[in-house]
py3Dmol code that shows the C-alpha trace and the ligand (Angstrom):
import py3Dmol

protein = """\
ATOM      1  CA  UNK A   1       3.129-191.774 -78.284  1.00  0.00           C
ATOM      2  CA  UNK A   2       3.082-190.181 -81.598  1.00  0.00           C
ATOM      3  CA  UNK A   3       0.270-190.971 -83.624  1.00  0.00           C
ATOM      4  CA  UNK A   4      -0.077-191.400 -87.453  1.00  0.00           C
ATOM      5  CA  UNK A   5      -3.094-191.447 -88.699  1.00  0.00           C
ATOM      6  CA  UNK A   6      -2.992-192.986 -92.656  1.00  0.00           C
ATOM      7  CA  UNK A   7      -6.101-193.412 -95.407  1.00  0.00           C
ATOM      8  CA  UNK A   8      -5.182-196.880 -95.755  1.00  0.00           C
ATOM      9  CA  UNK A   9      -3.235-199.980 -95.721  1.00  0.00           C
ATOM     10  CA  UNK A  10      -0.965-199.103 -98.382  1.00  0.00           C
ATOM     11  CA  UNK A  11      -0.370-195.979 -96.971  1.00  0.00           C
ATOM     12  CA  UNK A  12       0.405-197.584 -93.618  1.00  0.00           C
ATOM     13  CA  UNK A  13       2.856-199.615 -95.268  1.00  0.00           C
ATOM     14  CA  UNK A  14       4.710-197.281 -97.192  1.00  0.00           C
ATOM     15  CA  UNK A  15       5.268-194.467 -93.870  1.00  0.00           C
ATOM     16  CA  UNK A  16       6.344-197.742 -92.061  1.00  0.00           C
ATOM     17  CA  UNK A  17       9.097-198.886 -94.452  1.00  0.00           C
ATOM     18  CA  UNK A  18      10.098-195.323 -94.493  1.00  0.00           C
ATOM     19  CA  UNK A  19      11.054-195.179 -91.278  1.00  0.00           C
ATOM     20  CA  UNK A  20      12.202-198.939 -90.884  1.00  0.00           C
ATOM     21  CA  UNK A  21      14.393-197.355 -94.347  1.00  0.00           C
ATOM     22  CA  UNK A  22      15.528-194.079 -92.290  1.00  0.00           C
ATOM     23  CA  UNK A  23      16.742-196.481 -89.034  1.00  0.00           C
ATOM     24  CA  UNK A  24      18.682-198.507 -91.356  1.00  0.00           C
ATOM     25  CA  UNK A  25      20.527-195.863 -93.399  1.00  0.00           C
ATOM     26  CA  UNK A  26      21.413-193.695 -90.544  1.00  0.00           C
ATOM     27  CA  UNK A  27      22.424-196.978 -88.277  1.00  0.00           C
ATOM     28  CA  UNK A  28      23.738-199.638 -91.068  1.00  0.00           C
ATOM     29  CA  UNK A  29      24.063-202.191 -88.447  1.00  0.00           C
ATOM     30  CA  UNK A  30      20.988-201.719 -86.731  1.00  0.00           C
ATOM     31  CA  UNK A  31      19.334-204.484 -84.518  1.00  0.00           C
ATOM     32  CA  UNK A  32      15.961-204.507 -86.197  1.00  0.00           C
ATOM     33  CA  UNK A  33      12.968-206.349 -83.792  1.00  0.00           C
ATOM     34  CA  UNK A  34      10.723-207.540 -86.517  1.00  0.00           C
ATOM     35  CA  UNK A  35       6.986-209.088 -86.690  1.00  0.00           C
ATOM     36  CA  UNK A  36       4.757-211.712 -88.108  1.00  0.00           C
ATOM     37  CA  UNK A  37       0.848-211.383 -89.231  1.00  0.00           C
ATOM     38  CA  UNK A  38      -0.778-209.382 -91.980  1.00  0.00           C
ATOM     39  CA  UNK A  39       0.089-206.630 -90.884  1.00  0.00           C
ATOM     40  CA  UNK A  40       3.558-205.809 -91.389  1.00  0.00           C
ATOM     41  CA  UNK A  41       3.228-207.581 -94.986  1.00  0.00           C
ATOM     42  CA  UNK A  42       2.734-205.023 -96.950  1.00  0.00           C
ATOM     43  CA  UNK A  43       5.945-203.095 -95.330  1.00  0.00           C
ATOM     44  CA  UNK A  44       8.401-205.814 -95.781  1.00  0.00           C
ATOM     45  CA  UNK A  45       7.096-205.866 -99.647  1.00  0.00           C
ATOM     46  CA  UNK A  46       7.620-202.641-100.178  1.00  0.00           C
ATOM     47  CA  UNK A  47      11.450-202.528 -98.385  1.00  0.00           C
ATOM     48  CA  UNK A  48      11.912-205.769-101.036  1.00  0.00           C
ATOM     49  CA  UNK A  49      11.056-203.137-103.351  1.00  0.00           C
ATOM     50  CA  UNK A  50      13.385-200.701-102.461  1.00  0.00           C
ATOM     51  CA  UNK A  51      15.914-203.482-101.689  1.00  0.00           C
ATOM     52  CA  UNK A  52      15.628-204.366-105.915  1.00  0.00           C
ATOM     53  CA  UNK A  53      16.331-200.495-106.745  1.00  0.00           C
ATOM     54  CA  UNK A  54      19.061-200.630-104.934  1.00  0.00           C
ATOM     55  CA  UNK A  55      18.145-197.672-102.367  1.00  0.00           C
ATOM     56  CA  UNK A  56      18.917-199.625 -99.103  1.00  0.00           C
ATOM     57  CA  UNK A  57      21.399-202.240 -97.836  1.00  0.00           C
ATOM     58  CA  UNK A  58      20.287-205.006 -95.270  1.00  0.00           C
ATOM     59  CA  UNK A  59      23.809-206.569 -95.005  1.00  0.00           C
ATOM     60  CA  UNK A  60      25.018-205.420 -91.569  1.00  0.00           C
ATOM     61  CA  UNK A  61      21.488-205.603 -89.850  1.00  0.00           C
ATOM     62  CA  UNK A  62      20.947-208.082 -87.770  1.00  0.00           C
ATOM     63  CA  UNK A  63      16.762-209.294 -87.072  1.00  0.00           C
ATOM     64  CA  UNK A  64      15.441-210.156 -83.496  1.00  0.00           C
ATOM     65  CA  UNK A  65      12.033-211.841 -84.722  1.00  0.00           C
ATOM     66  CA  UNK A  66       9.445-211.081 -81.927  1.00  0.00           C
ATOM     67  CA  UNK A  67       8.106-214.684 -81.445  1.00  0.00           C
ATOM     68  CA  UNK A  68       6.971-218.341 -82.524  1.00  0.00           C
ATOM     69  CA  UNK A  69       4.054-220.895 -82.345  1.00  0.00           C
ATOM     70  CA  UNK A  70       5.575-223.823 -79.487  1.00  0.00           C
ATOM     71  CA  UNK A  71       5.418-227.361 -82.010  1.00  0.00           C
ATOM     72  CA  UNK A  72       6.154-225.792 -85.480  1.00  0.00           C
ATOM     73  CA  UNK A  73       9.288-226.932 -87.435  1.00  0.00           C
ATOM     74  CA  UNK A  74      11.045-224.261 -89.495  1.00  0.00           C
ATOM     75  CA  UNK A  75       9.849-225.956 -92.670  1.00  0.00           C
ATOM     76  CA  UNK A  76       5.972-225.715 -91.183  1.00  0.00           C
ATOM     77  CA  UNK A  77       4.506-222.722 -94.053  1.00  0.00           C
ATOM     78  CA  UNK A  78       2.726-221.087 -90.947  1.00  0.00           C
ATOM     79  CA  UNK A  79       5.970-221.385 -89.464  1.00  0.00           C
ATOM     80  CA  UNK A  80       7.133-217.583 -88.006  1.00  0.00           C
ATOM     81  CA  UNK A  81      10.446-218.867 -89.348  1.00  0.00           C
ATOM     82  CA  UNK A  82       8.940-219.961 -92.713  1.00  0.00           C
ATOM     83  CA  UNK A  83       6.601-216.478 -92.733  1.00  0.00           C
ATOM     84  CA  UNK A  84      10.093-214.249 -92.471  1.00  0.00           C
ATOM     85  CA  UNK A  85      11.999-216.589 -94.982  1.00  0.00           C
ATOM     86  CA  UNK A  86       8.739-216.567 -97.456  1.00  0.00           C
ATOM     87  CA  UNK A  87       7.785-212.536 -97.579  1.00  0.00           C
ATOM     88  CA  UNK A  88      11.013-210.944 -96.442  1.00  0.00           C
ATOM     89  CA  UNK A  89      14.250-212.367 -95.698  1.00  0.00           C
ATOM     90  CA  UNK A  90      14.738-214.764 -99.428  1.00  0.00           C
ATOM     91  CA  UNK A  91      14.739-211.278-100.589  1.00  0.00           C
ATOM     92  CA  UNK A  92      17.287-209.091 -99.363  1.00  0.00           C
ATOM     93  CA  UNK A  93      20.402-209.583 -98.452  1.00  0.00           C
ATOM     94  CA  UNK A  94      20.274-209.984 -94.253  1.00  0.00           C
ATOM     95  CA  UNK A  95      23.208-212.353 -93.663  1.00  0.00           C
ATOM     96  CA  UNK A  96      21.900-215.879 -92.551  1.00  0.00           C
ATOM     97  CA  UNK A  97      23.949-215.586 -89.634  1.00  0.00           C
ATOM     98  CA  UNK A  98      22.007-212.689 -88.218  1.00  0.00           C
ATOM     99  CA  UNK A  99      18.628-213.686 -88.754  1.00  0.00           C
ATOM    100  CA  UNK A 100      17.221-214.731 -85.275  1.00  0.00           C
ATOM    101  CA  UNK A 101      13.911-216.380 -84.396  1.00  0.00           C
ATOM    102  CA  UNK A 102      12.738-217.625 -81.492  1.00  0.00           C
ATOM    103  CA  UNK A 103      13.220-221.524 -81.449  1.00  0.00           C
ATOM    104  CA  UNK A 104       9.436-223.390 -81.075  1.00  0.00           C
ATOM    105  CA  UNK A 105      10.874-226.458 -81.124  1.00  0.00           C
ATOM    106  CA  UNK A 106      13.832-227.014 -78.620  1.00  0.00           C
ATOM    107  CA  UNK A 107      13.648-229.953 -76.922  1.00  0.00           C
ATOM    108  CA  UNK A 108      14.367-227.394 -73.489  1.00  0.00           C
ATOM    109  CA  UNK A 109      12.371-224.467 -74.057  1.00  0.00           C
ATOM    110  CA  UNK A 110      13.155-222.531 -70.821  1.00  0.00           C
ATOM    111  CA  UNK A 111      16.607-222.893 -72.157  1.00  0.00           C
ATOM    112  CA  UNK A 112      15.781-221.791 -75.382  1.00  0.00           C
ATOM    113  CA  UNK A 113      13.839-218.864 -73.523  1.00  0.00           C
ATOM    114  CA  UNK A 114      17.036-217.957 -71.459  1.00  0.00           C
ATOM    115  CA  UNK A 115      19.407-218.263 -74.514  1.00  0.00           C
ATOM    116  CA  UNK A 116      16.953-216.190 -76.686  1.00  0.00           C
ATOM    117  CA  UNK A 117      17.266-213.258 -73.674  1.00  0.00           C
ATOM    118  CA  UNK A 118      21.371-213.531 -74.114  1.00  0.00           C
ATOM    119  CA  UNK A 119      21.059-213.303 -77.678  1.00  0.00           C
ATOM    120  CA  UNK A 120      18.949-210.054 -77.262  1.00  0.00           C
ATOM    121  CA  UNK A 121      21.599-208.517 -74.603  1.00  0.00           C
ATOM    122  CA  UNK A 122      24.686-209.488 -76.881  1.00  0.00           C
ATOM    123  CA  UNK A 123      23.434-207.495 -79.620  1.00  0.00           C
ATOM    124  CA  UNK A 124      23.276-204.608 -77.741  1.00  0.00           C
ATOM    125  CA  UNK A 125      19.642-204.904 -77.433  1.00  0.00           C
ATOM    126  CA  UNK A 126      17.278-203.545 -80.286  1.00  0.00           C
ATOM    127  CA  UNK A 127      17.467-200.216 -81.929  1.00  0.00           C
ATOM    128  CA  UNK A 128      13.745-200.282 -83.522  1.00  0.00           C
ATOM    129  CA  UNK A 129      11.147-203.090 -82.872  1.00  0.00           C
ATOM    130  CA  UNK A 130       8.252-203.434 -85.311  1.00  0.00           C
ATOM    131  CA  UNK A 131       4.899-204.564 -83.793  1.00  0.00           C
ATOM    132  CA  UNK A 132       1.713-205.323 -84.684  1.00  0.00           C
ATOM    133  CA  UNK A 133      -1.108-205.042 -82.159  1.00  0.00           C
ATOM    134  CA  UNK A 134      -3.974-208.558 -81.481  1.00  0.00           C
ATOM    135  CA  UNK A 135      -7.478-207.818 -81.771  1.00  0.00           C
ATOM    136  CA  UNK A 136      -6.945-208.653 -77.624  1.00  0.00           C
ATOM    137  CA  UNK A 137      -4.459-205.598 -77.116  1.00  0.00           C
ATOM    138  CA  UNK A 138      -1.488-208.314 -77.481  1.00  0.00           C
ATOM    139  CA  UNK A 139       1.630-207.852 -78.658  1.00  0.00           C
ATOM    140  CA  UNK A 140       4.540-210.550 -80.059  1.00  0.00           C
ATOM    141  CA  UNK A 141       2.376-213.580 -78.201  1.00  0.00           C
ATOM    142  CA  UNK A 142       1.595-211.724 -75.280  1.00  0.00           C
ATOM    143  CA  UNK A 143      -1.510-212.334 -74.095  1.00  0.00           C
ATOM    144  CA  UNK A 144      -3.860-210.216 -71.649  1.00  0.00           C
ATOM    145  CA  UNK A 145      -2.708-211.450 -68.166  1.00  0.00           C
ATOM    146  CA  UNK A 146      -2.589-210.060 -64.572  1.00  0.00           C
ATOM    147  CA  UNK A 147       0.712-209.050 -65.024  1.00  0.00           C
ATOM    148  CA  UNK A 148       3.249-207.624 -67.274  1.00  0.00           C
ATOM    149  CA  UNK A 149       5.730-211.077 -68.360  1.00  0.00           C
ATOM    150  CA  UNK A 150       9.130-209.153 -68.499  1.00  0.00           C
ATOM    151  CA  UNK A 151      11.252-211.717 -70.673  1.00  0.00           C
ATOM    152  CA  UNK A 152      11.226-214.055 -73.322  1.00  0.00           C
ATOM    153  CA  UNK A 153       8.523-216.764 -72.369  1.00  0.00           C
ATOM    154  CA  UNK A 154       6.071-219.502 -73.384  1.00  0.00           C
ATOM    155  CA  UNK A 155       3.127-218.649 -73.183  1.00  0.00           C
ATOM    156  CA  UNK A 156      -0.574-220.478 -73.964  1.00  0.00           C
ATOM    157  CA  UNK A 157      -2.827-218.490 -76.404  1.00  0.00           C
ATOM    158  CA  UNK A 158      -5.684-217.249 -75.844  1.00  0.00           C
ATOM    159  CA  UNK A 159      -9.186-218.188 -77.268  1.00  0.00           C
ATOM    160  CA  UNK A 160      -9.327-214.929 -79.271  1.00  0.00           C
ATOM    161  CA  UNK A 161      -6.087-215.295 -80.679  1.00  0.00           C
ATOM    162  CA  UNK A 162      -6.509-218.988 -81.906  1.00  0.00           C
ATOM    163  CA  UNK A 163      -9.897-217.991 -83.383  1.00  0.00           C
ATOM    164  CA  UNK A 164      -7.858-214.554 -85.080  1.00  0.00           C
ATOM    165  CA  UNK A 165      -5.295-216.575 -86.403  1.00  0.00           C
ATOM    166  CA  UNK A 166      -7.234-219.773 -87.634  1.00  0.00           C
ATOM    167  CA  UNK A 167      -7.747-218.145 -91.076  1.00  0.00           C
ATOM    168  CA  UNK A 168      -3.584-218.891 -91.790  1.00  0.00           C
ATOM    169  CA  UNK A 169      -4.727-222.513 -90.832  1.00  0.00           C
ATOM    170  CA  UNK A 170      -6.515-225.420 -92.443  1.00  0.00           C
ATOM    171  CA  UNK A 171      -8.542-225.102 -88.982  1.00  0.00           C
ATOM    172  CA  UNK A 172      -8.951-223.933 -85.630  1.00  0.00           C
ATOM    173  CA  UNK A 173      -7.951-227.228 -84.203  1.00  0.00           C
ATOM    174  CA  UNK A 174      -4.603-226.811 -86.984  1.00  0.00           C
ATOM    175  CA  UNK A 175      -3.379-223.687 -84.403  1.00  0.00           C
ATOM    176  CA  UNK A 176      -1.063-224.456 -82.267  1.00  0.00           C
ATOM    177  CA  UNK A 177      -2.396-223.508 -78.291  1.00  0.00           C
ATOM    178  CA  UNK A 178       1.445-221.921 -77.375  1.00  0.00           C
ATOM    179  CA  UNK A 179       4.094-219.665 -78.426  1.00  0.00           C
ATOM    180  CA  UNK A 180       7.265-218.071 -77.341  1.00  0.00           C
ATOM    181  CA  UNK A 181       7.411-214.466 -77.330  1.00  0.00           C
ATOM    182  CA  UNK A 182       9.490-212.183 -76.098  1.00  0.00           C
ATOM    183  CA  UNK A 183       8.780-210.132 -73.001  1.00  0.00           C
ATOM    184  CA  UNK A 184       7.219-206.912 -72.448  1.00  0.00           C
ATOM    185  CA  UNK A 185      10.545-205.566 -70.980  1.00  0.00           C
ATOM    186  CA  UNK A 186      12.605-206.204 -73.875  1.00  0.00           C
ATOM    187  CA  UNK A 187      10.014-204.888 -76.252  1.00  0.00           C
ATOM    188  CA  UNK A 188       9.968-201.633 -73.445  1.00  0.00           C
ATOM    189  CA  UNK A 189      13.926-201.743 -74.438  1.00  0.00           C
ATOM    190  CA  UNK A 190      14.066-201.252 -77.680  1.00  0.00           C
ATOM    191  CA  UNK A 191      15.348-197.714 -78.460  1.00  0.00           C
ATOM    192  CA  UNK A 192      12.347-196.903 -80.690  1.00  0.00           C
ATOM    193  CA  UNK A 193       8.677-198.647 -81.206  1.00  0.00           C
ATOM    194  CA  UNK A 194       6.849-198.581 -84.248  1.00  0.00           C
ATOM    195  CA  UNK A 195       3.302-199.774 -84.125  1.00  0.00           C
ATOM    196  CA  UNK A 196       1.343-200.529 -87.562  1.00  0.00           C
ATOM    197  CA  UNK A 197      -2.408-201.026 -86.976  1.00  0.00           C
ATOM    198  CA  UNK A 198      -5.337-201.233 -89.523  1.00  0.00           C
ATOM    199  CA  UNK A 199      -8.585-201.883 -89.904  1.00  0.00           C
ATOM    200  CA  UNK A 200     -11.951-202.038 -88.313  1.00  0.00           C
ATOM    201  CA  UNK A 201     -11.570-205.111 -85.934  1.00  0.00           C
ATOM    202  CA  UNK A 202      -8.808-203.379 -84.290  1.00  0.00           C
ATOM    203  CA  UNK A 203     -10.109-200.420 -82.987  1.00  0.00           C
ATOM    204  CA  UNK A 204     -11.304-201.280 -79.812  1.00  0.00           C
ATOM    205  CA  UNK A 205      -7.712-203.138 -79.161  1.00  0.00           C
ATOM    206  CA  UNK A 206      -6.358-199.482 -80.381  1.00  0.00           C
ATOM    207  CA  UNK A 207      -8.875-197.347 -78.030  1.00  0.00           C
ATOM    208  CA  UNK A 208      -7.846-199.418 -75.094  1.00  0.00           C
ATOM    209  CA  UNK A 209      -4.161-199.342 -75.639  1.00  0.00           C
ATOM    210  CA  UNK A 210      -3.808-195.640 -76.929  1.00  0.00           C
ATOM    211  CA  UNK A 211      -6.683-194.097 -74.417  1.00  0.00           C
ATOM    212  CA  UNK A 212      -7.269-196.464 -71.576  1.00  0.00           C
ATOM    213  CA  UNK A 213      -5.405-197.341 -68.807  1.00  0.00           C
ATOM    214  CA  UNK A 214      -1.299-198.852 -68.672  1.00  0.00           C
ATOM    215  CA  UNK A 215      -2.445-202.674 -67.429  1.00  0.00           C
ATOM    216  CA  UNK A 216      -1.560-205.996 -68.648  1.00  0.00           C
ATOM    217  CA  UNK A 217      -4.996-206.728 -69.184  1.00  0.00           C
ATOM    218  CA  UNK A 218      -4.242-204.867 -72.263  1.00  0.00           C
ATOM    219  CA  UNK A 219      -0.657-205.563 -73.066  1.00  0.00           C
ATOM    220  CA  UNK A 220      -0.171-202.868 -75.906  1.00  0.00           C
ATOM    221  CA  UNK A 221      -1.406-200.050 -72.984  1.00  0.00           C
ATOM    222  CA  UNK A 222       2.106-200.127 -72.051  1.00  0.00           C
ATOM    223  CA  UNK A 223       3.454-199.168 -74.875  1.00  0.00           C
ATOM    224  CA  UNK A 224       1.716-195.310 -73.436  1.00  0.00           C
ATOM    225  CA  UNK A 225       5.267-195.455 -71.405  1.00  0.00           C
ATOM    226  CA  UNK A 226       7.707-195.789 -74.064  1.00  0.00           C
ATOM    227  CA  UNK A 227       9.817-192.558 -74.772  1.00  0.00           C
ATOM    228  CA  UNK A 228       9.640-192.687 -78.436  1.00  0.00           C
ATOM    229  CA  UNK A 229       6.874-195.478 -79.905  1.00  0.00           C
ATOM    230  CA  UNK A 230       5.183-194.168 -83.226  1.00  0.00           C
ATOM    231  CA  UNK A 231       1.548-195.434 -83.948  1.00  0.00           C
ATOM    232  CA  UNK A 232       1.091-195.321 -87.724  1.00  0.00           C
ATOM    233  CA  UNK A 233      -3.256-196.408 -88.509  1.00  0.00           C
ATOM    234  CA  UNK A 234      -5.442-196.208 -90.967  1.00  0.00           C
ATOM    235  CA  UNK A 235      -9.070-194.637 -90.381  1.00  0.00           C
ATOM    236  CA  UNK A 236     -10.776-197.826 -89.355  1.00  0.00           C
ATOM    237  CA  UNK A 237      -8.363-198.930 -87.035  1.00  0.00           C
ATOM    238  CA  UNK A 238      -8.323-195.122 -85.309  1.00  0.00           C
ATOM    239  CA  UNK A 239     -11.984-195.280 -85.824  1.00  0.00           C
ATOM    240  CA  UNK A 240     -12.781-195.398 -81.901  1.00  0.00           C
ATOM    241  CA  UNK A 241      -9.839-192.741 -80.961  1.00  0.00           C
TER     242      UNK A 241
END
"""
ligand_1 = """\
16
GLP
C -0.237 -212.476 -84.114
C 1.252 -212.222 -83.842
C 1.518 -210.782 -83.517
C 0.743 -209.942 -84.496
C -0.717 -210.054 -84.197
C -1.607 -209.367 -85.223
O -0.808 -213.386 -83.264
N 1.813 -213.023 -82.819
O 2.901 -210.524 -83.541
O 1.112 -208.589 -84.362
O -1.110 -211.397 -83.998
O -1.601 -210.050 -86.422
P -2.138 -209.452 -87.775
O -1.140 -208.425 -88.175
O -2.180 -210.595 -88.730
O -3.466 -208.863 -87.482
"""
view = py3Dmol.view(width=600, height=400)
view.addModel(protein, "pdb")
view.setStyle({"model": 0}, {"cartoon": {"style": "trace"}})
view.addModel(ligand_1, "xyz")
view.setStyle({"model": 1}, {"stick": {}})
view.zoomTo()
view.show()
């Protein structure tokens, strides 16, 4: 793992769109695995920005969003879908057609699941995945479990994560109780990781993944495997390292 430590969110942001910029220049057509939640905002605003000067191109990249909340049209503002449209996507030029995100309301979601997996393999996987890490250890929507879930799943949140992300919602009983994430395999697959983490509430989730053991009690840990996964933190969130 290669760690960056960064002064602050801004900072955070601005080494992350750097090297999301770097992947994309080098590999036009890269597969890019992207992320929801605070914390990649401030990275997608400033590739917008960069985007507007006209310093890099989006139009042969095609985006593998990580996961979904299960019940959520597209049109829903807390929406994954509607997130990506809303701070990222309305503003560069991705093509429509390769903008992916996993479906959370298919009438068959194992299908949806299996189809999402296909989608994944027939773009030749991903070249650089995005995350951002749960106060849990989780990554996408995978929760702490007894095992490592390899491929794109449902999956039902847990308490922690419904009480984390009930400040996007009216209320707690507003957040939906599932998702569908992608695995911990595919994530494993992707030819380069970059993790953005800040803050002070995160730093036990970042002691436990960076220092503690590889187990799917803390889903992140795994990550420790990974032949090339950055870590890019401000102080507070590498306050426990
Ligand atoms: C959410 C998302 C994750 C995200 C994490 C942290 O539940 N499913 O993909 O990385 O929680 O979110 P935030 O960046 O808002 O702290």
């Amino acid at each position: 793992m290669k760690i960056i430590k960064v002064k602050n969110y801004d900072e955070m942001s601005r080494k992350a769109a750097n090297i999301i910029s770097a992947q994309v220049l080098i590999k036009p057509d890269s597969v890019l695995g992207l992320a929801t939640g605070g914390s990649p905002l401030g990275t997608y605003k400033q590739l917008i920005e960069w985007y507007n000067k006209g310093d890099i191109d989006f139009s042969e990249i095609t985006s593998i969003n990580l996961d979904e909340y299960v019940g959520l049209p597209d049109t829903h503002e807390q929406s994954y879908h509607y997130f990506m449209h809303e701070n990222f996507f309305d503003h560069v030029n991705v093509k429509p057609e390769n903008i992916h995100v996993p479906n959370g309301v298919a009438a068959n979601m194992t299908q949806a699941c299996r189809e999402y997996e296909e989608l994944i393999k027939k773009a030749g996987g991903i070249d650089l995945q995005l995350l951002g890490i749960g106060t849990d250890g989780h990554i996408g929507f995978n929760e702490p479990d007894d095992f490592f879930e390899p491929l794109t799943h449902v999956v039902s949140l847990t308490e922690s994560t419904i009480k984390a992300n009930t400040r996007f919602f009216d209320s707690e009983d507003d957040v939906p109780r599932k998702a569908i994430t992608v695995g911990i395999k595919t994530i494993m697959q992707a030819k380069k990781v970059l993790l953005i983490v800040n803050g002070k509430n995160k730093a036990d989730a970042v002691k436990e993944a960076v220092c503690g053991k590889v187990t799917p009690a803390v889903p992140a840990s795994i990550l420790q495997l990974h032949p090339d996964c950055t870590i890019i933190g401000d102080e507070e969130a590498f306050s426990k390292l």
